[in-house]
C-alpha positions as CSV (number, residue, x, y, z in Angstrom):
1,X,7.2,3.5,-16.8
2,X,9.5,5.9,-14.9
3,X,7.7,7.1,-11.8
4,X,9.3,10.7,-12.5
5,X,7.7,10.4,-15.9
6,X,4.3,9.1,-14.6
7,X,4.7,12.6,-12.3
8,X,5.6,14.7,-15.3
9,X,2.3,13.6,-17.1
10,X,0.4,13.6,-14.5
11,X,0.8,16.9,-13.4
12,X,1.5,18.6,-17.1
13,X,-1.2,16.9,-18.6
14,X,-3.9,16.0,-15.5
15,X,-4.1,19.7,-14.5
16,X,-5.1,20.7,-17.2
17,X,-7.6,17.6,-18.4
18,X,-9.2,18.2,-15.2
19,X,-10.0,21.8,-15.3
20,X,-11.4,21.4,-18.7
21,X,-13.2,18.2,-17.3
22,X,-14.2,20.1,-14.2
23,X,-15.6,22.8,-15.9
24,X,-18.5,20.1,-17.9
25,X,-18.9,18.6,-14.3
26,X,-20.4,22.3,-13.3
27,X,-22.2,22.4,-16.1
28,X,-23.9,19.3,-15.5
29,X,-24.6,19.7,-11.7
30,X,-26.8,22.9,-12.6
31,X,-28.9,20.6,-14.3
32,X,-29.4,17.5,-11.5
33,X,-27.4,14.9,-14.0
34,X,-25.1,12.2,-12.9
35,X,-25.4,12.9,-8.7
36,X,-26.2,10.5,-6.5
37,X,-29.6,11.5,-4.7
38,X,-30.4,11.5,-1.2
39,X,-30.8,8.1,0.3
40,X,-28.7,6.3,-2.4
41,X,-27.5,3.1,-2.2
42,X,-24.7,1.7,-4.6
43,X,-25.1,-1.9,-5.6
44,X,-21.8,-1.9,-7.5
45,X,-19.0,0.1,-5.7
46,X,-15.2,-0.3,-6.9
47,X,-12.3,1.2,-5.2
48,X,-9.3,2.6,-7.0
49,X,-5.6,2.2,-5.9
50,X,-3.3,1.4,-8.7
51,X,0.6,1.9,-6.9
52,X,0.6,1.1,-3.4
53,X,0.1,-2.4,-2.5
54,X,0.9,-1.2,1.4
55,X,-2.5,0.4,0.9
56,X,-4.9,-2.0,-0.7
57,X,-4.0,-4.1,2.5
58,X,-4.8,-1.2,4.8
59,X,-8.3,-0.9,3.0
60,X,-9.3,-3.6,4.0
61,X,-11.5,-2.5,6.7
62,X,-13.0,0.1,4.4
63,X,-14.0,-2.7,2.0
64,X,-15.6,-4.8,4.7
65,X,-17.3,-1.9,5.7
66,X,-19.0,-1.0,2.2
67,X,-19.9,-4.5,2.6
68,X,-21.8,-4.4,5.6
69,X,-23.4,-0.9,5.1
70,X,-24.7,-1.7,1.3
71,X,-24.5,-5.1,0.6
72,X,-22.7,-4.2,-2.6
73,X,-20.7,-5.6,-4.8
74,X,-17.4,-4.9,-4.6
75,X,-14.9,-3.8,-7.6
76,X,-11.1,-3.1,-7.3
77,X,-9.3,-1.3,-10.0
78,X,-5.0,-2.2,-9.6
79,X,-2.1,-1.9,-11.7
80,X,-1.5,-5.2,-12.9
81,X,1.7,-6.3,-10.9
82,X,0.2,-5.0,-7.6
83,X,-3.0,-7.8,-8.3
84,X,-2.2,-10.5,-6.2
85,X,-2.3,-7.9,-2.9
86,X,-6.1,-7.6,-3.7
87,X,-6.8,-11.2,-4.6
88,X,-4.7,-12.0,-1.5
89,X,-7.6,-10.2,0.6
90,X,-10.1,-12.7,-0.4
91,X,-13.2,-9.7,-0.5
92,X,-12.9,-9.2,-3.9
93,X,-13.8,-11.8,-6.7
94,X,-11.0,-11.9,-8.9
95,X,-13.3,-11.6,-11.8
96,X,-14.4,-8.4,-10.2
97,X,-10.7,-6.8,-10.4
98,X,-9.5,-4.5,-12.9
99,X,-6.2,-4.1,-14.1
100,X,-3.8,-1.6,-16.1
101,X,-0.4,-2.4,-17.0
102,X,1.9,0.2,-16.6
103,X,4.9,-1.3,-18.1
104,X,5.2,0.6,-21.2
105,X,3.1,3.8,-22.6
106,X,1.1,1.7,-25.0
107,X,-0.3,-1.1,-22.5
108,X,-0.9,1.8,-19.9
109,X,-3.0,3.6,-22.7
110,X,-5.0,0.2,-24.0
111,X,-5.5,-1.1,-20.6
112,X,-7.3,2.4,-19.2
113,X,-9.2,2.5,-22.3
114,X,-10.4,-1.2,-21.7
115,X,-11.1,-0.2,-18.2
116,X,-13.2,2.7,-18.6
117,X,-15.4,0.8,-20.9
118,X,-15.6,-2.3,-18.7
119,X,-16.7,0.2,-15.5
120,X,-19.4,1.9,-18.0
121,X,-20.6,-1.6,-18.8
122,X,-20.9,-3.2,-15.5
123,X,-22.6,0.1,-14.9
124,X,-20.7,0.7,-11.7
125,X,-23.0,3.2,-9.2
126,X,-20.4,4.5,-6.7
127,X,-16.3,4.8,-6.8
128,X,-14.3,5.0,-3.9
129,X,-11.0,6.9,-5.0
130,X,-8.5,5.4,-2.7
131,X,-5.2,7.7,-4.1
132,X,-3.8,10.8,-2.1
133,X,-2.6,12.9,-4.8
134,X,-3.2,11.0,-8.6
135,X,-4.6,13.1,-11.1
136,X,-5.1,9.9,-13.3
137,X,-7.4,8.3,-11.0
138,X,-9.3,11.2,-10.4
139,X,-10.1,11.2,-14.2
140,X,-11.0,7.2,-13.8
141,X,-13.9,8.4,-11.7
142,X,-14.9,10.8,-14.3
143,X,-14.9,8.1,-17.2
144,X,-16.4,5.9,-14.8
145,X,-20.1,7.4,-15.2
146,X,-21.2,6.6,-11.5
147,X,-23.1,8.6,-9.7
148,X,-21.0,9.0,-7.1
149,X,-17.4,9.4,-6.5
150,X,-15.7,9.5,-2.8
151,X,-12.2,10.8,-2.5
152,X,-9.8,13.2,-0.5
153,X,-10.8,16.4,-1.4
154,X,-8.3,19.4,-0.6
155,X,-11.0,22.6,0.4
156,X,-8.9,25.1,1.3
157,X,-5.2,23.2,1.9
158,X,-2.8,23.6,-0.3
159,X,-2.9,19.9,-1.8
160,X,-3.3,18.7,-5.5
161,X,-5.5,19.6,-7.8
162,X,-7.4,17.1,-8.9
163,X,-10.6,18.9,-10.3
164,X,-14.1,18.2,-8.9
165,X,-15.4,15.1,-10.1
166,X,-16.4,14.4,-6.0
167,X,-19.6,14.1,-5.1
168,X,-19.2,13.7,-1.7
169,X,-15.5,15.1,-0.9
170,X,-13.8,13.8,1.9
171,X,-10.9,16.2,3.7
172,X,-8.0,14.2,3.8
173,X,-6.7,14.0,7.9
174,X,-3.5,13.8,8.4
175,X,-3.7,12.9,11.6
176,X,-5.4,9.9,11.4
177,X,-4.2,6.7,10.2
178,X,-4.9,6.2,6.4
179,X,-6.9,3.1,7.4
180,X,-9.6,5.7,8.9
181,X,-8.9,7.8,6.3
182,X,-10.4,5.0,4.2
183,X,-13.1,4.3,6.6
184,X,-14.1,7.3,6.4
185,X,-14.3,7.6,2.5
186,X,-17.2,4.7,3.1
187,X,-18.8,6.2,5.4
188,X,-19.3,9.3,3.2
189,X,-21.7,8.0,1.3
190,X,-23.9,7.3,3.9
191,X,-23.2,11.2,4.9
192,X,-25.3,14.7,3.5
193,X,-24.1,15.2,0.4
194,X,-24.1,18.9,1.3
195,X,-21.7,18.2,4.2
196,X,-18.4,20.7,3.8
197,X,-16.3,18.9,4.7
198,X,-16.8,15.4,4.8
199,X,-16.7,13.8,7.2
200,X,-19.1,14.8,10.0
201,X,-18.1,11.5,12.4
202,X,-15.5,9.7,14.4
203,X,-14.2,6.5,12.8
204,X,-12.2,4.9,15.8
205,X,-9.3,2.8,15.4
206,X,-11.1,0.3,17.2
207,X,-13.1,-0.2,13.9
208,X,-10.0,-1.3,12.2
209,X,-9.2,-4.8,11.8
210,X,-7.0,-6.6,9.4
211,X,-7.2,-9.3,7.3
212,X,-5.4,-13.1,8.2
213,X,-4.4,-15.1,5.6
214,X,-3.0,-18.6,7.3
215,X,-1.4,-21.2,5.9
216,X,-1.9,-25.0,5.6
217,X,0.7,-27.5,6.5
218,X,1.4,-28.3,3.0
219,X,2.0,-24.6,2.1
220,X,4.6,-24.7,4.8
221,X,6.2,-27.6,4.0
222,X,6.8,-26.3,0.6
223,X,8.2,-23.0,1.6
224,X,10.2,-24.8,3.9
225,X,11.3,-27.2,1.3
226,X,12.4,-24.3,-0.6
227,X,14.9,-23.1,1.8
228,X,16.1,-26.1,2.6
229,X,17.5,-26.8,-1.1
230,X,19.8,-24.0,-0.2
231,X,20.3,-24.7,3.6
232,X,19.4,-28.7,4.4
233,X,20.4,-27.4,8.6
234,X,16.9,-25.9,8.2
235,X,14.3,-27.8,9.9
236,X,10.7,-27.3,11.0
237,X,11.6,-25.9,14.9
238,X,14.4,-23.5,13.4
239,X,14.5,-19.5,14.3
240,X,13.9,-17.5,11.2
241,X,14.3,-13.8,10.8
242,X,13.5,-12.3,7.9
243,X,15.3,-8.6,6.2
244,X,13.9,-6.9,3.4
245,X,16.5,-4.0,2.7
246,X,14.4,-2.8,-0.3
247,X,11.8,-0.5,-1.1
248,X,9.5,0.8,-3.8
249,X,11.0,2.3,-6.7
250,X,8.2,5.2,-6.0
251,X,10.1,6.4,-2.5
252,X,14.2,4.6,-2.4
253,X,14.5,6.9,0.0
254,X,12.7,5.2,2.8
255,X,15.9,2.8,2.7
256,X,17.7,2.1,5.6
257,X,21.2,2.3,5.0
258,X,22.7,-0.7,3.1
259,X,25.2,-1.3,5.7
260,X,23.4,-0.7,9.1
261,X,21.9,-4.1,7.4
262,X,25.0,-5.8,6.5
263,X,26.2,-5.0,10.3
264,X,22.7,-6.1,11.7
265,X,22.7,-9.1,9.6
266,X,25.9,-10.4,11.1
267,X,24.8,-9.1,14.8
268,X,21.5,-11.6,14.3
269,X,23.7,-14.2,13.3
270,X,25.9,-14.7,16.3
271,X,22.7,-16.7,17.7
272,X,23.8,-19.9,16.3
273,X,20.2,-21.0,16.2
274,X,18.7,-18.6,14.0
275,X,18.8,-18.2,10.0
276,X,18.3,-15.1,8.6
277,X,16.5,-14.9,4.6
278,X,16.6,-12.0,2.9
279,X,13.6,-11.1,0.9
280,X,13.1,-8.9,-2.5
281,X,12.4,-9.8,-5.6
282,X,14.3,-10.7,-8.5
283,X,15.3,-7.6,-9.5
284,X,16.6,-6.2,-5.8
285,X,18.8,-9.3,-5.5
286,X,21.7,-6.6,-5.4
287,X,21.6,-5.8,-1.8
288,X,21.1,-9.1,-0.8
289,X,24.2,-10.5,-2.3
290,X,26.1,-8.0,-1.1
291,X,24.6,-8.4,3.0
292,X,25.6,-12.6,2.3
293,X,29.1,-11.6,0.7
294,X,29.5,-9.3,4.0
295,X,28.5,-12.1,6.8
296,X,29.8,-14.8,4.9
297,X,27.9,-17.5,6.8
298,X,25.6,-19.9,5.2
299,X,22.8,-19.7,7.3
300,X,22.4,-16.1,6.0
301,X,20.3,-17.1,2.6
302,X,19.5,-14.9,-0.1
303,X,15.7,-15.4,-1.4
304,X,15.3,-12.9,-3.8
305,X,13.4,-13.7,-6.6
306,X,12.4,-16.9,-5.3
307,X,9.0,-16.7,-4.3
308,X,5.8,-16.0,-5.6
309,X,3.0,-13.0,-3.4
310,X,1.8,-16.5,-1.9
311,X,4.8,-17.8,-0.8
312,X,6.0,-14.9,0.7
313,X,2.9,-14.6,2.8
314,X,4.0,-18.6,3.8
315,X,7.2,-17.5,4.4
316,X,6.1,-14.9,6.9
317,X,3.9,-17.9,8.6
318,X,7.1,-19.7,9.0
319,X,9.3,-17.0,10.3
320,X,9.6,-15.1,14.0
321,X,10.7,-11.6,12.9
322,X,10.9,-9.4,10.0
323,X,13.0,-6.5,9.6
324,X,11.9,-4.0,7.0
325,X,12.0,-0.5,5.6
326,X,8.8,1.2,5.5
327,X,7.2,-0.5,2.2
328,X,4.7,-2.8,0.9
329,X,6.5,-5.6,3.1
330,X,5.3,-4.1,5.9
331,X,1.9,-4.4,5.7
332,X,1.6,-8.0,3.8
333,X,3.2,-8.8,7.2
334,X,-0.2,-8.0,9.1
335,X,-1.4,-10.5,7.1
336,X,0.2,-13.4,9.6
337,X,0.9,-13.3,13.1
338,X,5.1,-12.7,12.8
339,X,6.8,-10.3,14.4
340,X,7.0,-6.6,12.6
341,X,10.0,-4.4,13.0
342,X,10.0,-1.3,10.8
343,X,12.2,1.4,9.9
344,X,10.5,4.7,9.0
345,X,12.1,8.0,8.1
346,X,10.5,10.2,5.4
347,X,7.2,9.1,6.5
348,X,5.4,8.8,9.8
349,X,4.4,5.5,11.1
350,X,1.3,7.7,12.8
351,X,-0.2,7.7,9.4
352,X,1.1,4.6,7.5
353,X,2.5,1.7,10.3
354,X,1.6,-1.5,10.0
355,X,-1.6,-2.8,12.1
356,X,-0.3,-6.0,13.4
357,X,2.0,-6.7,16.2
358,X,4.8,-4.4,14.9
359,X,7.3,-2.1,16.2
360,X,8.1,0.7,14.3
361,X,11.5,2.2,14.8
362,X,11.1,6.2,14.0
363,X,13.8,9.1,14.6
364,X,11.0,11.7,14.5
365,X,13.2,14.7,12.9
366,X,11.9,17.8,12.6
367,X,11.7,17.7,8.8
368,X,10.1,14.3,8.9
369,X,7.2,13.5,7.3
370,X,9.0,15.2,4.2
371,X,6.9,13.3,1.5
372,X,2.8,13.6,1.8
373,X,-0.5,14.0,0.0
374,X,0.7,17.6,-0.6
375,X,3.6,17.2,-2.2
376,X,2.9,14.2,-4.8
377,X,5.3,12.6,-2.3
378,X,8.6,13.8,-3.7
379,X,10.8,15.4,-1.4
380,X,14.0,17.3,-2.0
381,X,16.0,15.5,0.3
382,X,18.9,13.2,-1.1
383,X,20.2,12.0,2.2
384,X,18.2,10.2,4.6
385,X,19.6,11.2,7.9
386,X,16.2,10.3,9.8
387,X,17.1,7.0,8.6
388,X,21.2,6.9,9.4
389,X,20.1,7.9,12.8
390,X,18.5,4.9,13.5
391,X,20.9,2.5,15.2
392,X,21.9,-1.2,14.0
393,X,22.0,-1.7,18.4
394,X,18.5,-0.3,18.9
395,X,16.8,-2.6,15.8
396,X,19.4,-5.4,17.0
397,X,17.7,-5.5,20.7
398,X,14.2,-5.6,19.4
399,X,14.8,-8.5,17.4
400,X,16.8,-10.8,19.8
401,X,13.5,-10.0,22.3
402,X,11.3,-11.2,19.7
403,X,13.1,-14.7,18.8
């Protein structure tokens, strides 16, 4: 589906649902029913975040930390194409993952009814709502019949509506990084339900850690092997630097411009050691042919398409340096120890940049962050001059440092 579309529904359809829904929640609260007590602990807790695979790898710390305090079991609910980012985690049994497709209206529609009966019958206790400004998952914590449900909750800021299924509401922060912001979403149900707002306590970035996902010598042998059956120079001791000029269909605006790419792609390339792989998948292939038709060098390889989540994540274990707009690329990065150079523009790396060893490239306009948790994350700018104003000479000098 359209992401405009999903918007469209969501807002035309969710406010509404979840002031009628809202108004039964009351209802039921004067009465004691369905609220997590004092002293609760959840033995089944699943976390919700369908879109952004960027995010389920910044959770991470938020699901080893419902680990720790509850000894739980943990459930993650995902659209279906974003799985491997959770199973990539290796926290979450993959029999313990939901999914809902999202590629057409129908699937959507059978997959969330199938889910909402599968969280009733593994009698799920506590949901952690992971999403920003989704109406639709905010009504999966309704359907979910848990006791308790954490989430950003707006108070008195303008932010989305998203009725008040909360028990223990959370204002969003944004002025810490969303990894505390999820921290913080655990750590709520430890707090007073009573608390306004959530969260009475410091979560420290110091409590953030990320997860590592290495890979064996056979893994990349294969990967390797791969690129070798377009470039055979390639050998085990060669310098690889990696662009992804894509992002999300949710935000293309976050691109850096195609040609600051194709001119940075032919500036990396005058080190006659290095070999430069563009990444995407099948469907962004575009922009990579078009950065290999502008360099015209065969050391520049285009690798759309070509490998699967794992292999990318071998790929990056291979490689010295990755140059990417601010998407999920970014943050599967973390994930291995390679080099992170990202370009930010409508959003703020003080919120979303990566946590591994990273560099994050940021004009810092006036007008930037222009998409957020209060604004469903559309903006109404069509030009991204926080972006053009990012130099190919200042992204060209960090990467010759870092290979």
């Amino acid at each position: 589906m359209k992401v405009d579309f999903m918007r469209w529904v969501d807002f035309y359809i969710g406010v509404p649902v979840c002031f009628l829904l809202s108004l039964f929640v009351s209802v039921e609260r004067v009465f004691g029913l369905r609220r997590a007590k004092k002293g609760f602990r959840p033995k089944k807790v699943l976390f919700i975040e369908l879109s952004e695979m960027g995010s389920t790898i910044l959770a991470y710390s938020a699901m080893k930390k419902a680990k720790e305090l509850f000894d739980s079991e943990l459930y993650f609910m995902i659209f279906k194409e974003n799985e491997e980012s959770v199973k990539l985690l290796d926290i979450i049994p993959e029999s313990n993952i939901i999914t809902i497709r999202s590629k057409s209206l129908f699937l959507f529609f059978i997959d969330t009814l199938s889910a909402v009966f599968k969280m009733r019958r593994l009698k799920i206790d506590a949901v952690i709502d992971l999403e920003l400004f989704s109406r639709f998952t905010s009504l999966l914590c309704f359907f979910s019949g848990a006791k308790a449900v954490v989430g950003f909750y707006r108070y008195h800021m303008e932010g989305l509506y998203r009725g008040n299924f909360q028990t223990h509401r959370v204002e969003y922060n944004p002025h810490y990084h969303i990894s505390q912001g999820f921290m913080s979403l655990v750590y709520a149900l430890e707090g007073e339900i009573k608390e306004r707002p959530m969260l009475k306590k410091k979560v420290s970035k110091d409590e953030i850690v990320r997860a590592k996902v290495k890979s064996d010598a056979a893994a990349k042998k294969k990967i390797l092997g791969k690129l070798r059956e377009i470039n055979p120079s390639i050998d085990d001791n060669s310098k690889i630097v990696l662009l992804n000029p894509n992002a999300s269909q949710l935000l293309p605006i976050r691109k850096w411009p195609l040609d600051r790419f194709m001119k940075l792609a032919s500036r990396i390339l005058e080190d006659k050691d290095v070999f430069l792989v563009i990444t995407g998948t099948k469907s962004e292939g575009e922009d990579a042919r078009a950065i290999c038709s502008y360099v015209k060098d065969d050391r520049c390889i285009n690798f759309t398409g070509k490998t699967s989540f794992r292999e990318l994540i071998d790929l990056y274990n291979v490689s010295q340096v990755i140059v990417t707009n601010d998407s999920g690329p970014a943050h599967f990065a973390t994930l291995t120890d390679i080099m992170i150079v990202v370009l930010f523009g409508p959003e703020t790396p003080k919120i979303y940049g990566p946590l591994g060893d990273s560099v994050c490239v940021y004009s810092d306009f006036a007008c930037s962050p222009c998409v957020s948790a209060f604004n469903h994350r559309k903006t109404p700018c069509n030009r991204s001059r926080c972006l053009e104003a990012i130099s190919v000479d200042k992204v060209y000098d960090i990467v010759k440092e870092s290979i």
